[in-house]
N, C-alpha and C positions, 0 to 999 in steps of 0.2 A: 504493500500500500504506500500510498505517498503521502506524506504530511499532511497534507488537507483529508484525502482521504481517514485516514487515523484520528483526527480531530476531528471532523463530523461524527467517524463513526462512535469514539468514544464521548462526545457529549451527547450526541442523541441516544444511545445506549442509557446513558443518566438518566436523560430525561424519561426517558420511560421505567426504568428502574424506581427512581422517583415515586412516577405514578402506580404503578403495576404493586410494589412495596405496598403502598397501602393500603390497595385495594387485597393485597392476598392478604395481610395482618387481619382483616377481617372472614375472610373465607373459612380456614380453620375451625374457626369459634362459633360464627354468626348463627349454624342450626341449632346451638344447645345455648347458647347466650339470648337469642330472638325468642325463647320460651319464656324470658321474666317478663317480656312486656306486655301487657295487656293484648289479649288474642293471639299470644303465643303458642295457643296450644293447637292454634290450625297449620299441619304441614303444608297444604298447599299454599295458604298467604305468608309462609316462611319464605317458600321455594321461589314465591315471588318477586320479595324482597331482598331474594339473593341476586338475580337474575332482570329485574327490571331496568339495569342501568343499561341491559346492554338492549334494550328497548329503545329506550333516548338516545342513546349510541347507533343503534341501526337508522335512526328517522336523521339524523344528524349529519352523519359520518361524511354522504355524496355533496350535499352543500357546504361543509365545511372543506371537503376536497375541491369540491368548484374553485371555494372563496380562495385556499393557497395557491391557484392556478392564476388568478387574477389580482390578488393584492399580497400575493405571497405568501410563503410560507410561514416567515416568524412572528410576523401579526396576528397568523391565523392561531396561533401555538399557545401565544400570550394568553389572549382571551379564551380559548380552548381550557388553559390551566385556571386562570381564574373562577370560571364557573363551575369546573370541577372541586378547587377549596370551598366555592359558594354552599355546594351540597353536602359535600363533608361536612362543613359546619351547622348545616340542618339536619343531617343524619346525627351529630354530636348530642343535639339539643334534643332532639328527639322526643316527647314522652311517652307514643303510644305506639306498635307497632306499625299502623299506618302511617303517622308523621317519617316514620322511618323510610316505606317505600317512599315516601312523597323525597327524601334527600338523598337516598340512591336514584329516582330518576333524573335530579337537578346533576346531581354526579358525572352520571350516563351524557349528559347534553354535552358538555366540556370534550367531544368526539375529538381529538388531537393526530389519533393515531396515523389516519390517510398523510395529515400533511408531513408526518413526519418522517412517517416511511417515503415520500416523495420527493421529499427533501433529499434523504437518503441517498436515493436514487439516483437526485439530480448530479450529488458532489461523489459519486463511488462511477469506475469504472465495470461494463459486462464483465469480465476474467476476477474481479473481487470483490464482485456482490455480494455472491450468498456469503463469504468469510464478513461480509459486513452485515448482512441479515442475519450471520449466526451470532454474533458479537449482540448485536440487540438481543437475540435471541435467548443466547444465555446471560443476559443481565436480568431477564425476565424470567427466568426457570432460576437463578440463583435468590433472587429476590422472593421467591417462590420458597425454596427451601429455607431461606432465613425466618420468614413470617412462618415456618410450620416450629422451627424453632424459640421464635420472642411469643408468637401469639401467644399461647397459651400463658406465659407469664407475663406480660402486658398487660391481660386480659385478666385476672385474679386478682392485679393492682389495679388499674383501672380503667375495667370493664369497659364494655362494648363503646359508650358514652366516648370514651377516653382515645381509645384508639382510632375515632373517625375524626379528632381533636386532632390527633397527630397524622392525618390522613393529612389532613385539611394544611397542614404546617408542611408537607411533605410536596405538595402541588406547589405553593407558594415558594418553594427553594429553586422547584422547574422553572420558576418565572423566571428568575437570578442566572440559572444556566444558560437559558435562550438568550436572553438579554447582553451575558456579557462572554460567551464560551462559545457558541452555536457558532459558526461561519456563515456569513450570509449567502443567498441562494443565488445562482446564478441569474446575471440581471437580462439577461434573453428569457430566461425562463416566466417572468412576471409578465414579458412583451410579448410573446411570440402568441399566434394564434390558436383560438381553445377548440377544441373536439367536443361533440355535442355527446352526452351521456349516453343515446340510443345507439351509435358506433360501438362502444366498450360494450352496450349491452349485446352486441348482434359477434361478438367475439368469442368464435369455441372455446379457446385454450382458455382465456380467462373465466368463461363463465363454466369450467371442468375446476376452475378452482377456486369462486368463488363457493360452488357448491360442496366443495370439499371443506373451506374453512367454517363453513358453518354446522357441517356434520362434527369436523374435528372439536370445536368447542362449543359444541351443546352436547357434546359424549363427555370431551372433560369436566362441564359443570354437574351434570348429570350423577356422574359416578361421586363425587363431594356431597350429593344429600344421602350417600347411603354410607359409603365407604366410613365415615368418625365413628358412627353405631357400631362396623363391622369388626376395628381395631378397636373397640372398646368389650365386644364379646371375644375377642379373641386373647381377653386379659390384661389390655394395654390404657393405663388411665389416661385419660385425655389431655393433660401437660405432659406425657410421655410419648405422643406419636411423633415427633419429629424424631423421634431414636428409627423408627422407619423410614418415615418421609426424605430426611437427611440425605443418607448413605444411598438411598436408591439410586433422589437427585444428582448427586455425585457423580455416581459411578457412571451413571447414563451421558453425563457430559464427556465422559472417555471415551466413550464407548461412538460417541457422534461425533468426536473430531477423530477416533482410528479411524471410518469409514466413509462420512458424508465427505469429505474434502479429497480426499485420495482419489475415489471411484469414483468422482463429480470430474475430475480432470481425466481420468480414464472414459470420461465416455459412457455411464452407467448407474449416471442420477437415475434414471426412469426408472430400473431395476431396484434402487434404494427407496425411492419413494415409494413405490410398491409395497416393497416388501414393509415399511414403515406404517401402511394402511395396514397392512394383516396385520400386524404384531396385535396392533391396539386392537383389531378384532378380535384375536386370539385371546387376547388379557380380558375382554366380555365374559367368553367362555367359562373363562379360570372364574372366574367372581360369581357368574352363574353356579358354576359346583361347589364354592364354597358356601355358598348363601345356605345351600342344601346339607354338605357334609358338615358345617364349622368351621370356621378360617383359622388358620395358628398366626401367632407373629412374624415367623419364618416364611409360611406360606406368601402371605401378605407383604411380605419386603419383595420376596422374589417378582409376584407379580405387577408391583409397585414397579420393580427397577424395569421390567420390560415395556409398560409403561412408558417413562421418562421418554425410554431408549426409541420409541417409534414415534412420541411425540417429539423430541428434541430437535429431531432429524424432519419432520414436516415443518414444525416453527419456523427453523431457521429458509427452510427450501422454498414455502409456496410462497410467499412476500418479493423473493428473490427472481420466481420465477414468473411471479406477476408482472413486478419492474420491468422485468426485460422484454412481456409479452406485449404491455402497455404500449400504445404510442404518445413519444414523449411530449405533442402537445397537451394531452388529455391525461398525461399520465394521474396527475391529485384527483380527476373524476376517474380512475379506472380503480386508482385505491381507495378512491371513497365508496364503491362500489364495494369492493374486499371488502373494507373494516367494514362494513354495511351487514355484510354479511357475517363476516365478524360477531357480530354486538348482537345481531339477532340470533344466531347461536346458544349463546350467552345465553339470553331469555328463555328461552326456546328449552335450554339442558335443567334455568333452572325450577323454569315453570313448568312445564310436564316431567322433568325428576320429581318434584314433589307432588303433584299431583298421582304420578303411579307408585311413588311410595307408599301412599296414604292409600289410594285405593286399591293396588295390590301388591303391595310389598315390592320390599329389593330384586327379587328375584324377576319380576313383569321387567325392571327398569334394565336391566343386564341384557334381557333378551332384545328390548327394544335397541338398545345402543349395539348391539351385537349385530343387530338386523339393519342401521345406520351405516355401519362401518364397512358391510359388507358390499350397500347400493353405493355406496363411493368407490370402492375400489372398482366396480364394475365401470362407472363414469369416467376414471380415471385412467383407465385399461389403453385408452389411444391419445394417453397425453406426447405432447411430444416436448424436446427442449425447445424453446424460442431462439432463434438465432441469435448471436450478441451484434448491438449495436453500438455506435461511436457514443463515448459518455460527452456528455455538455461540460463544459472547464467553467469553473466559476469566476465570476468576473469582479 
């Protein structure tokens, strides 16, 4: 990478670290915390309030990608993060579980991601994207493994309240990175002429993965309203699951740079990606039969770490292979399309996860994400690589 690239990639890494931090500090906790509030005892309006941000998020994501196509990216970002502390600090105050969804939707509206990925994009060349979509990538799975670690004890000092407090403190440091770290965006990029939305929508290859990222994270929120209960029968108190979550995360980051970067230059992304959709298929399976025989902690780490290992390797890959599918006047509407899909995901995993929790159990939720994972991979069966294009130099 070259200097500029390096510096884009590791502040917008921050900046989403930043974000993504807070939001996982709450994940962990929020099913068995969101019980003290008033009308905590409905799993489906749990599931809701897990999962509605990424509702505002989906309605958001395409206009807020318009708007960094036409007044740029770090204006867009600004305000983006601002309204995200706005809701955190309404989810802080909270006193009913309602008021609660009402500051995870204000949350969700703060859509940032399209423009930042676009940004991204703009300042990395094709040959070191995805090492630059995995760099986000794992700032986002590591910030992931820290919040399975602090939440729980965060969260015993102070509770749910407290931690959307330090949500809301956490977006407002993003303001500070953007402002004075970020590299500004290439100034052709602000000028050049925009792609109307229905082109990006009339695009195979993107819309093979925008279909894909929505399957991917409505399966991973999905599996979060069952799985804390399931490491909790399986003997593990619940300030004790990051002794799982931890080591899995870990290991699965090795395990994605021995193979996604190697066989990506060999020629055999496709084949990884693949095989990256079954895994997480496979891991349905596994959760499936433990729901039935009993999960141990060892079992649960295992399939945890396969997990990671097939998510790690999609994270970093379909952002990357969006960028490159996009065309680059349209690029912020074609990522605004993704994170669109994205954030409805999101909803999606956590809204009908808890609704089939509640109405039929872990077991219904397993088969349905299992039955998700499997019509992607079939959609994804004639992806191809996008050819690399000349990157824009920033000006």
């Amino acid at each position: 990478m070259t200097p500029l690239e390096r510096r884009s990639s590791a502040s917008l890494a921050l900046i989403f670290a930043l974000r993504m931090l807070g939001l996982f500090l709450v994940l962990p906790v929020f099913a068995l915390e969101a019980r003290k509030y008033p009308g905590g005892d409905d799993a489906a309006l749990v599931g809701i309030a897990m999962g509605v941000y990424g509702l505002t998020q989906g309605l958001l994501q395409i206009p807020f990608g318009m708007a960094s196509d036409r007044f740029g990216r770090k204006p867009v970002m600004v305000v983006g993060l601002l309204v995200f502390a706005l809701g955190s600090a309404v989810a802080a105050w909270a006193p009913t579980l309602e008021w609660l969804v009402a500051g995870r939707a204000v949350q969700g509206a703060g859509a940032i991601s399209a423009a930042v990925t676009a940004l991204l994009a703009d300042q990395t060349r094709d040959i070191v994207r995805t090492k630059a979509m995995a760099l986000v990538g794992a700032s986002i799975a590591l910030m992931f493994a820290v919040s399975l670690v602090l939440s729980p004890l965060l969260a015993a000092h102070i509770g749910l309240h407290g931690l959307f407090a330090l949500t809301s403190a956490l977006a407002l440091g993003g303001v500070a990175v953007v402002i004075w770290w970020v590299p500004p965006a290439p100034l052709q990029q602000v000028d050049q002429a925009r792609s109307g939305v229905l082109a990006v929508l009339r695009h195979p290859a993107l819309l093979r993965l925008d279909f894909g990222v929505f399957v991917l994270h409505a399966v991973q929120l999905a599996m979060w309203v069952a799985l804390p209960a399931m490491l909790v029968q399986a003997g593990l108190a619940r300030d004790q699951h990051w002794q799982v979550y931890l080591p899995a995360v870990l290991a699965s980051f090795f395990v994605m740079g021995s193979t996604l970067f190697p066989l990506e230059k060999k020629g055999y992304l496709r084949a990884v990606f693949l095989s990256a959709i079954g895994l997480i298929a496979v891991v349905q399976v596994a959760l499936w039969l433990l729901t039935q025989a009993g999960p141990s902690i060892w079992t649960m780490g295992l399939v945890l770490f396969v997990f990671f290992c097939g998510f790690n390797v999609l994270e970093a890959s379909q952002p990357s292979l969006a960028s490159k599918a996009a065309p680059a006047s349209a690029r912020g509407a074609a990522l605004g399309v993704y994170n669109t899909l994205q954030s409805l995901g999101f909803f999606a995993g956590g809204a009908l996860g808890g609704w089939l929790v509640k109405s039929a159990g872990a077991q219904a939720l397993f088969v349905a994400s299992g039955g998700a994972m499997v019509a992607w991979l079939l959609v994804a069966w004639r992806m191809e690589a996008p050819a690399a294009k000349p990157a824009a130099k920033a000006g």
